[in-house]
N, C-alpha and C positions, 0 to 999 in steps of 0.2 A: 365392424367388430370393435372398433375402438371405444364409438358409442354406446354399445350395450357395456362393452365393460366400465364404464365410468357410470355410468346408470345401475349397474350392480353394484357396483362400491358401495354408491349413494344409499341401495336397499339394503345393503349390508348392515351400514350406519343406522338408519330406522329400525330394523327388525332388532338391533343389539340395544337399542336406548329404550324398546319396547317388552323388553323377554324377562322384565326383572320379576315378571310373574311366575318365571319357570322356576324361581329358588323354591326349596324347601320352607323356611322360614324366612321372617323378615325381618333385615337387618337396616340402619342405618348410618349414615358418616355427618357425625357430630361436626360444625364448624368448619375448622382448619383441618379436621382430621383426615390424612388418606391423601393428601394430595402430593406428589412427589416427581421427584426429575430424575431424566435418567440421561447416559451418554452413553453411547453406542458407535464404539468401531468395525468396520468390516470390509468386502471385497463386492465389486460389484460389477455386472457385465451388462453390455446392450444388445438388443438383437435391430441393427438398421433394415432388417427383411430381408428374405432370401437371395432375392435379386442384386441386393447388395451385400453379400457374403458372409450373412447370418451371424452370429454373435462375435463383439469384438474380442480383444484382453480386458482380461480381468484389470481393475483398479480399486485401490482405495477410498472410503469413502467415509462421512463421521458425520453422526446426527446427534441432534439437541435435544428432549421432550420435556417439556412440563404439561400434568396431568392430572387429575383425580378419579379416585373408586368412587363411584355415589353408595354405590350396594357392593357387598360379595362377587357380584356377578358382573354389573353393569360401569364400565367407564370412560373417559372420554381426556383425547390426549391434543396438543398441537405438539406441531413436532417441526424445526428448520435439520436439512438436510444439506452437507456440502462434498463436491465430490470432481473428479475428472471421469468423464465419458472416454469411452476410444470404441470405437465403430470404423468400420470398413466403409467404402464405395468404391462401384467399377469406371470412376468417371477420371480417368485416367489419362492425358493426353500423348501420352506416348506409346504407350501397349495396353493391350485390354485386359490387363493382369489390375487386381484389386490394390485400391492405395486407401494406408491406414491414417487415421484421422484421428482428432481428442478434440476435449471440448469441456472447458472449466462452467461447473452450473450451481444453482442454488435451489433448494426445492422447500418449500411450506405446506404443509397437510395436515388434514384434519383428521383424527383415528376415534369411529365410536369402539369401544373393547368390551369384550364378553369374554368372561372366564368359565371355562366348559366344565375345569374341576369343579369348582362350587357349584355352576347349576347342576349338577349332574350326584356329586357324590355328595351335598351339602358343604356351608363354610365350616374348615377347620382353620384355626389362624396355624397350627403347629405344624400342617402340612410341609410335608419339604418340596414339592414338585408342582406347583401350578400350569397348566395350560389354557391361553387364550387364543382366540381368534380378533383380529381386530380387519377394520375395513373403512375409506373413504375416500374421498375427494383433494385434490392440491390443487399445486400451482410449480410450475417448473419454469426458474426465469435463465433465460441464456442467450450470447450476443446469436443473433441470426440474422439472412439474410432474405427476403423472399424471393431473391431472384431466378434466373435460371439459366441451365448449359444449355449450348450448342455447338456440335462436334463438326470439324468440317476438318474434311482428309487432304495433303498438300502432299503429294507424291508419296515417301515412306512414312511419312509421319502424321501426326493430327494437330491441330491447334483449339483449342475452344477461348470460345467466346462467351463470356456474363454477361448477361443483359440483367437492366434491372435494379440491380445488387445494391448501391448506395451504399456501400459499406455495409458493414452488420451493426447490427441494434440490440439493445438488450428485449428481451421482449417475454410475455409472460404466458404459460403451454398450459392448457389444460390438463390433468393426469387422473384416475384415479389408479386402486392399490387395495390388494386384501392380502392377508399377512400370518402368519401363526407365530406365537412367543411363549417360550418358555423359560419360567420363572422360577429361580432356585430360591428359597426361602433361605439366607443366613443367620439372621437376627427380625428382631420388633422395627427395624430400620430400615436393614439393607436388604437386597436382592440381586441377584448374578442373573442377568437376562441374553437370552440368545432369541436369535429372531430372523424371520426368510420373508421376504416380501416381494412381490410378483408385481410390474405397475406396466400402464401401457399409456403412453401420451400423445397429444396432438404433437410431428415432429419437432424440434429441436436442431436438426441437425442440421438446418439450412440449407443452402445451394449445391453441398458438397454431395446431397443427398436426396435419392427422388421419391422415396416414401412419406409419405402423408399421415403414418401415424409409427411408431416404434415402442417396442419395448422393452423390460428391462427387469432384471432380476439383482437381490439384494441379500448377504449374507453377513450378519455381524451379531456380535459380544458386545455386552456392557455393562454399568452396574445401575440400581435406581436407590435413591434414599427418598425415605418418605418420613416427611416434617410430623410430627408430632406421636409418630409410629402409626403402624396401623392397626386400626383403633376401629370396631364397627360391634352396636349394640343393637340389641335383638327386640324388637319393637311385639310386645306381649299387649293384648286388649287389657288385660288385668296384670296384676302385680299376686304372684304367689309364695307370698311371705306367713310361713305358718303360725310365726307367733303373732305376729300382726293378727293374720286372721281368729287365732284363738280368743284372740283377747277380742276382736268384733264380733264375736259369735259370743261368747258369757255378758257382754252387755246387750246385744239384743235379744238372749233368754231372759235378764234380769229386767229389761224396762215390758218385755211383754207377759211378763209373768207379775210386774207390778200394776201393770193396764190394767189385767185379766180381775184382782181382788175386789173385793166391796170398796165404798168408796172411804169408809170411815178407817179401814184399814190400809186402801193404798197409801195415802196423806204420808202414812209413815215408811212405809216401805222407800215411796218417791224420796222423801227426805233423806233416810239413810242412802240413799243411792245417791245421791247430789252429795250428801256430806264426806263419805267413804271412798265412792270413785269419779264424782266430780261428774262422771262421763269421761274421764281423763285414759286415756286419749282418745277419740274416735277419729280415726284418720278416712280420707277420701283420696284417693288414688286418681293422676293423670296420664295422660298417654301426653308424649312428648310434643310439646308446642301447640298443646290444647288447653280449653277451658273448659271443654264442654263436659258435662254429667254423663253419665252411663246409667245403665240401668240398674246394678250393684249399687251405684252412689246411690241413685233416687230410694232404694230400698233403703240403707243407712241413714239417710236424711228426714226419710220420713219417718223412723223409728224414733231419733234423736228430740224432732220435733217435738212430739209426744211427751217427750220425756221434759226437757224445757218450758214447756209450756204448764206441764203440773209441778212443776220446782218452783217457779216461780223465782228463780237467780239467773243473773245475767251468765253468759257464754261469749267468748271469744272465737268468733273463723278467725284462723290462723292459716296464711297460704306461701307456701315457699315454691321455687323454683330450683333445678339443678345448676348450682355456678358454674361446672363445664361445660352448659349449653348455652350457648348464646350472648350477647353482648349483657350488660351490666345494666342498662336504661330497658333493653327487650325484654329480660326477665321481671325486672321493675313493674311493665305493664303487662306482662302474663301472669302472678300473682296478683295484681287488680281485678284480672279478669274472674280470672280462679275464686277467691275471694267473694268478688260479687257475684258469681255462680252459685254458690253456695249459702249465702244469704240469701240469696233473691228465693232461694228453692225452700230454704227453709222459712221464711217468711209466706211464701205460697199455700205453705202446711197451718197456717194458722200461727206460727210463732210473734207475740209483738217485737216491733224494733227496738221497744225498750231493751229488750232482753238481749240485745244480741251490739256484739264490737267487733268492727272490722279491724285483721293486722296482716299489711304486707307486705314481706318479707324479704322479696326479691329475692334474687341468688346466694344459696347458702351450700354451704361444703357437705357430704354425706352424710344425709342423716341417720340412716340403719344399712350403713354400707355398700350403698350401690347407688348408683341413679337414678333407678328406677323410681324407689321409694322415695328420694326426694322430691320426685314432682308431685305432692302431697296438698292438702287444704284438712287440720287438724280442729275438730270442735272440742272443745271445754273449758272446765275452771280452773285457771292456775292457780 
């Protein structure tokens, strides 16, 4: 039994670092964003097995976490746990009545977490009630002993005997744990968390005790703050910004409806469009910590082409990154890439390299009010 539950934990932890398919939409955790500590007080009992008088007193008990949300749904915590054990045994040398025991331990585990509200009803950040499931693997370290009793009867009494024993050892117990926590929303910060966790270990409980594996249940309060609040952005294939797009859409009727004319009258058309709107601005939209074109760009690009190529004026790629993502040097060479993305594509279209100037940008602060849009590469004449 012990086994399989420690091999469930384990699939717990996969099936929850796996399921971030099940959201609604897709979100992501910028950076530092989302990652937070929590401290957790509670009461805890063990059950040493039936045979030895089933669950002890309740005790005390206080854990550590540090952790991060990747997604809405999907995250992933370590956690140190400290506590006093008290468990029964009938190994009693004087009468066969049950003698009570403790046992100071330290426990390390690993928590994959799945938030059921968000997969379920979608992310809202204003929600007041979160529920998760989490589930994994530790390590339970505590002095034991491997030795063993022997009872031998001397007229009314009994005396035992340890064999073995060598004193006790600090020694490290396999465990896993699955768990449910629920989460009060107070603030962009904080959180009021309660939490019940169920775990079952290789024993612990040494000599005093002839079960081979034990269990234990866990009930506490605490709070979590999370560093830079939580903060999670919705990862869109496209950017739908309408004026943005208005103004992409009346220069792609203006350069193909100057394509379309004879050619002794495009001449002028093309000109007054270079002198008048430059092509100012035609932006190209990224998805976050890419460089690569989409299939909207490549239609833009190739229109633009067109349009540069009978102008016969140079153009500027312009490529910026969002400054809240990523290091200062990483954005650096994500608008290089961006950049040359866009060159290389517009050059593919027939544009010469005369015509055209690399600029970029690296991380810059928002440019049309969001993120989104600043992961941008801008063509035209300044």
């Amino acid at each position: 039994m012990k086994t399989k539950l420690i091999l469930l934990s384990l699939a717990m932890v996969g099936f929850a670092m796996s399921a971030s398919a099940q959201s609604r939409d897709k979100y992501t955790s910028n950076g530092a964003d989302n990652i937070f500590i929590s401290a957790t007080g509670g009461l805890s009992t063990t059950y040493s097995g039936k045979s030895e008088g089933g669950f002890g007193k309740v005790a005390p008990h206080f854990t550590v976490s540090l952790g991060k949300w990747f997604t809405p749904v999907i995250g992933l915590r370590g956690q140190v746990g400290f506590w006093r054990t008290n468990f029964y045994t009938q190994h009693n040398p004087s009468n066969a009545a049950r003698q009570e025991n403790h046992k100071g331990m330290v426990v390390v585990r690993l928590d994959g977490m799945y938030n059921i509200s968000n997969a379920i009803w979608g992310y809202n950040p204003d929600r007041l009630f979160n529920l998760s499931v989490f589930a994994g693997p530790g390590l339970t370290f505590a002095k034991t002993s491997k030795g063993f009793d022997i009872y031998q009867s001397f007229g009314d009494g009994m005396v035992v005997h340890r064999r073995g024993t060598n004193g006790e050892k600090l020694r490290p117990h396999i465990n896993g744990s699955v768990g449910l926590q629920g989460k009060f929303n107070v603030s962009q910060y904080w959180d009021i968390d309660l939490e019940v966790r169920g775990e079952v270990a290789d024993s612990y409980l040494g000599y005093a005790n002839t079960s081979t594996a034990i269990g234990a249940l866990y009930f506490g309060a605490g709070v979590t703050y999370t560093f830079g609040g939580k903060k999670f952005q919705k990862l869109n294939p496209y950017v739908d910004v309408t004026p943005l797009n208005d103004e992409i859409n009346r220069l792609r009727n203006e350069l193909a409806a100057a394509l379309n004319k004879p050619a002794e009258v495009r001449t002028v058309v093309e000109t007054k469009t270079v002198t008048e709107t430059k092509f100012n601005k035609t932006p190209i939209f990224f998805k976050i910590g890419s460089s690569k074109l989409d299939n909207y760009a490549k239609a833009t690009v190739k229109l633009v082409a067109d349009g540069i190529k009978a102008s016969g004026g140079t153009f500027k790629v312009q490529a910026y990154a969002d400054k809240a993502t990523g290091s200062s040097s990483f954005n650096q060479k994500l608008t290089d890439a961006r950049a040359k993305a866009v060159y290389d594509a517009l050059v593919a279209e027939g544009v010469p390299t005369s015509q055209l100037e690399i600029v970029s940008n690296g991380g810059v602060d928002n440019m049309f009010g969001d993120r989104e849009t600043t992961r941008v590469v801008i063509m035209g004449v300044d």
